[in-house]
N, C-alpha and C positions, 0 to 999 in steps of 0.2 A: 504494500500500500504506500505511493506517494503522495506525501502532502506539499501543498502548493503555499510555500513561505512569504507573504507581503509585507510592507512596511505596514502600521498604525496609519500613518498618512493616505498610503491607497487603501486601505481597506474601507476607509471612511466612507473613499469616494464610490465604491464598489458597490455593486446589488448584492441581494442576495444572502446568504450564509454566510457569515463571517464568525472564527472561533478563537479566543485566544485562548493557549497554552503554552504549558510549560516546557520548553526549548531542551532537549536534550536529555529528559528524564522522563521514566514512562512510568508517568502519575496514572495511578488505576483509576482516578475520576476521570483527566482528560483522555486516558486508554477506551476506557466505558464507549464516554461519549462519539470517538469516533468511530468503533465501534457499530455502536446504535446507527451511524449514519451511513456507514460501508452496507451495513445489511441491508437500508431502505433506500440505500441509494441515492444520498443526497448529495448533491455538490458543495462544498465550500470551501471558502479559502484561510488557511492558519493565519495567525501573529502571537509572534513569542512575549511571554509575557516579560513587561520589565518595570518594574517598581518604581523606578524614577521617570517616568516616560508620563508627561502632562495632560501630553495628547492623550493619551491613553486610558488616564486616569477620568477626563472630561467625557471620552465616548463610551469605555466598556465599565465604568462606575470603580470606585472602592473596595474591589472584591479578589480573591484568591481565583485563579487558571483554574478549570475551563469556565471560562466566559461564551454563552453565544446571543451573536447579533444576527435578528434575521430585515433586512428591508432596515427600516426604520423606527422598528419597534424596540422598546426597553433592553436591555440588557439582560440575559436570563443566564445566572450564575450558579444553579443548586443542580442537583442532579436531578428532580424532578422537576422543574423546570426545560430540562433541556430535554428528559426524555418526551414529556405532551407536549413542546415546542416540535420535536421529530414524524408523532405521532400524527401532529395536524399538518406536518409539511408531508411526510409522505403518509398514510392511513396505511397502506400493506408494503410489505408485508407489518404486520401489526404484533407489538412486543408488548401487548396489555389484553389478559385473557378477557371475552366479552360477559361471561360469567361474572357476578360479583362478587362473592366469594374469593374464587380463584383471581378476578384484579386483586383483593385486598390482598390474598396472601402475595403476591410479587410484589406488593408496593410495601408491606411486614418484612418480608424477606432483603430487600430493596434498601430499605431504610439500615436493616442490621449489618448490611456489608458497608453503604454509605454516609450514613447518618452521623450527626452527631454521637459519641458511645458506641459508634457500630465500629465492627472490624477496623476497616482504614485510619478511622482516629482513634482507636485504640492501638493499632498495632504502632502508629506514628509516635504514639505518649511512650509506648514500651521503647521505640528506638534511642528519643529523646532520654529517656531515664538511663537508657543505657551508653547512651554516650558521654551524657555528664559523669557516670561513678565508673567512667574510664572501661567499660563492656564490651565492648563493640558498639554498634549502629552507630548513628551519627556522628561524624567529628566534631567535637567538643563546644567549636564555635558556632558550627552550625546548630548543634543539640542546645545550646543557650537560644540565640535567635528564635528556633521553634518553641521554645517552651514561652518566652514572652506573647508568641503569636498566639497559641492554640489551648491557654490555659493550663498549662502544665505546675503540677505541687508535686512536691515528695510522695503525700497523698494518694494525687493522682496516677503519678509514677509507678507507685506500689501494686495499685490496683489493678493498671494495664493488661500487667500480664495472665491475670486470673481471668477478666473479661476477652482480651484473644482465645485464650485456651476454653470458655466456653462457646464461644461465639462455631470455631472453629470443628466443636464436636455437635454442634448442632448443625452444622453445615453437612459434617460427615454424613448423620443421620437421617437426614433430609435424603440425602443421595441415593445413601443403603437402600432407605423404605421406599424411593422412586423407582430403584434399580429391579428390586423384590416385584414390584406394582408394573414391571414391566416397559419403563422410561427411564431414559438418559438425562432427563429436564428436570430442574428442580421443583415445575409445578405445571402436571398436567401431562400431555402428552406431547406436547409442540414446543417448540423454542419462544422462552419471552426473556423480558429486559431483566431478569432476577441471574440467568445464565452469562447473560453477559458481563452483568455486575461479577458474579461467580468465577467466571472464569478472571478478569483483570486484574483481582484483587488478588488471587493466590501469587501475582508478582511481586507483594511484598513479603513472601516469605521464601519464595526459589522461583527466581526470573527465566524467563525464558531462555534459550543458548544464543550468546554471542552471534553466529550465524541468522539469529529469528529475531534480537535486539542488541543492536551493539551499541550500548550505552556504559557510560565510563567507569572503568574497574572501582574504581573509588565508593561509586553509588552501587554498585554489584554488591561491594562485598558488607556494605551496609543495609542492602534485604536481607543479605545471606545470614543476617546477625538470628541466631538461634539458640534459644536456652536449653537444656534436657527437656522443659515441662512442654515446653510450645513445639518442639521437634515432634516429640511422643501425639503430640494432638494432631498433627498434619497430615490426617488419613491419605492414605494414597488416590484412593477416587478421588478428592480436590483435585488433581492432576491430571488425571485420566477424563475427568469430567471436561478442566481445559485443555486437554489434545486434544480432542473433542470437537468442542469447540470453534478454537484455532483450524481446526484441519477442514473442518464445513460448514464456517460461518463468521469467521470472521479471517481478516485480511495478514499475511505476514512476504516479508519483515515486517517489522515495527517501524514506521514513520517517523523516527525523531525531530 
């Protein structure tokens, strides 16, 4: 999958889709989202995000990568935002079961790899805790910086890892009782947006190969960062579920 890099300045001018992201690192939210748009097929054009960038600040808002801008409408920066932004650009193929039930559990499921406390900012707090008491994950400077961004306490640090490790065996379980049920999908019988969340997110704990993402040794070996307890929870179907995935639904290499 290639993505097509613009300045802030042209994208302003530009129709259409426009996303920003994070340059060089494969953030499982801005992964997700392009994702979501490979499968339905949407056009749009990247910009990398950059903190000091005014312009920037003025058109895609105050807010953390992935950013998208569709036309001239607001700025939709949440992950469910950007999935019903996808949803009404293209309707099929469609990653929101018409069942309500079955939407609520992918937007439950959705929320816990995404969310606030879900997976990603959980695992993020675990990195940061561990880069400050010298662990692995984050370098030290960066693991200060994220912990001012993302609310990070001693507290919260502590608890990280208990929350991945369950988040992670309810994940497993989910899969197992699909697998039993006769599906490969976390919910149902068809591919939705819970999968694809699914599958991004196990990149923060064993990235794809060099080959499929070549992103810089430095940030490898800080997903790579693993404790006994969170190693032991990292069922193998998380993996099998995203080669899965990757292999008929969504797009590789990795687009940096």
């Amino acid at each position: 999958m290639t993505v097509q890099y613009v300045s802030v300045e042209e994208a302003i001018e530009r129709d259409g889709l426009r996303m920003v992201v994070v340059g060089g690192v494969p953030s499982p939210w801005g992964e997700a989202a392009k994702g979501i748009f490979h499968i339905k097929g949407i056009p749009w054009l990247a910009v990398r995000l950059a903190y000091d960038s005014e312009p920037l600040k003025a058109w895609a808002g105050q807010r953390s990568a992935p950013v998208a801008v569709y036309e001239q409408e607001r700025p939709r920066g949440g992950w469910a935002e950007i999935l019903l932004l996808a949803e009404r650009l293209a309707p099929k193929p469609s990653l929101l079961p018409v069942d309500p039930a079955q939407r609520a559990l992918v937007f439950g499921l959705a929320h816990e790899l995404c969310g606030e406390a879900g997976l990603g900012w959980s695992r993020r707090l675990q990195l940061v805790h561990a880069g400050i008491h010298d662990g692995g994950g984050f370098p030290k400077r960066v693991a200060k910086y994220l912990a001012k961004k993302y609310g990070y306490s001693p507290v919260a640090g502590e608890s990280a890892g208990a929350r991945v490790i369950a988040l992670l065996g309810m994940l497993t379980d989910r899969l197992k009782a699909q697998r039993e049920a006769g599906s490969r999908y976390y919910v149902g019988d068809s591919l939705t947006a819970a999968d694809v969340y699914g599958a991004t997110f196990t990149g923060m704990f064993n990235p794809l190969p060099s080959e499929q993402c070549a992103m810089d040794a430095t940030t490898r070996s800080v997903f790579e960062t693993q404790d006994d307890e969170t190693k032991a929870a990292l069922g193998p179907i998380l993996f099998e579920h995203r080669d899965m995935m990757y292999a008929e639904h969504l797009a590789l290499p990795l687009s940096l």
